[in-house]
C-alpha positions in Angstrom: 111.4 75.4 76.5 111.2 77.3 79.4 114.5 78.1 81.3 114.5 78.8 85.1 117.0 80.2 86.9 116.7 79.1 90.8 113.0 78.5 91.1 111.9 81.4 89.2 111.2 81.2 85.2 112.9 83.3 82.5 109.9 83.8 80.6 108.6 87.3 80.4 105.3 88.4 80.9 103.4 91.9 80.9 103.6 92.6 84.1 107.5 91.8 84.0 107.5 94.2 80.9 105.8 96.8 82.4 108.0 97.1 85.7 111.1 97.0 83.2 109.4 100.1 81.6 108.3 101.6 84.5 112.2 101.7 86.2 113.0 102.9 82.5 111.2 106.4 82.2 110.3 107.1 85.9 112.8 107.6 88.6 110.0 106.9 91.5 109.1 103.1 92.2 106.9 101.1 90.7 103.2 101.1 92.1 104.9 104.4 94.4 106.5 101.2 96.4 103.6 99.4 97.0 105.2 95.6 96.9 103.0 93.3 98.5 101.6 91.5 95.4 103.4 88.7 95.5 103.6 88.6 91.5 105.5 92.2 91.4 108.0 90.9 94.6 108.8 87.6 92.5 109.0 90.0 89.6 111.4 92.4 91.9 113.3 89.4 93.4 114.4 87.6 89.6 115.3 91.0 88.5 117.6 91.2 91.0 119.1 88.0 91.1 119.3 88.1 87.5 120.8 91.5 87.5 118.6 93.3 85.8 117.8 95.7 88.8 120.1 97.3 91.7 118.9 99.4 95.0 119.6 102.8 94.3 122.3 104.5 96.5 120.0 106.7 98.4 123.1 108.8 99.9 123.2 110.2 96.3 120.1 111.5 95.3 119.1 115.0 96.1 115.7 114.2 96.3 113.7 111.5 96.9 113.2 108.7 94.3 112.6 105.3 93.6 114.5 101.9 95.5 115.8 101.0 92.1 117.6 101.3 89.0 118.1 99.8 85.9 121.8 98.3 86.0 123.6 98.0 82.4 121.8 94.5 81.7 118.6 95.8 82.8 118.8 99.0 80.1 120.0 96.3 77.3 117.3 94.3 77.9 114.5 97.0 77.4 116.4 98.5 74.5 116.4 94.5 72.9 112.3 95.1 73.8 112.0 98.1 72.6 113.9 97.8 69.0 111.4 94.7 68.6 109.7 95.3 65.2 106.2 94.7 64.9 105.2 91.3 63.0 104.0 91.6 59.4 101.3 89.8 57.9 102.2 87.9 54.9 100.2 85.2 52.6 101.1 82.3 51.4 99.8 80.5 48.7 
């Protein structure tokens, strides 16, 4: 069962994965802040609301870098990804 959470969906996809990577090893933004596929602003927009994602406080940063972070929940969530073992093959008779 899908869950949705306003009228997004929780489900996750590869694109979904892939901008929870990106914001996890690169401090610039995703696609260098190109945002007008609608897929990666939905994407952008449920992270949000869900918490996953923050705007960085630009008054902080030295140098120039991406719109936004990984909050706390977003880092748990790609570590949950990341510890995901890979499936086994086993026979049964």
């Amino acid at each position: 069962m899908t869950q949705t959470y306003g009228e997004e969906t929780r489900t996750m996809s590869p694109l979904k994965v892939e901008i929870l990577l990106w914001y996890y090893s690169r401090v610039g933004d995703y696609r260098d802040g190109d945002f007008t596929a609608p897929a990666v602003r939905e994407a952008l927009k449920l992270f949000k609301t869900m918490g996953f994602l923050r705007p960085r406080n630009a008054s902080m940063d030295k140098i120039k870098q991406g719109s936004y972070v990984l909050t706390d929940g977003g880092l748990l969530l790609v570590s949950r990804i990341l510890s995901t073992p890979f499936p086994e093959l086993k026979w049964s008779y």
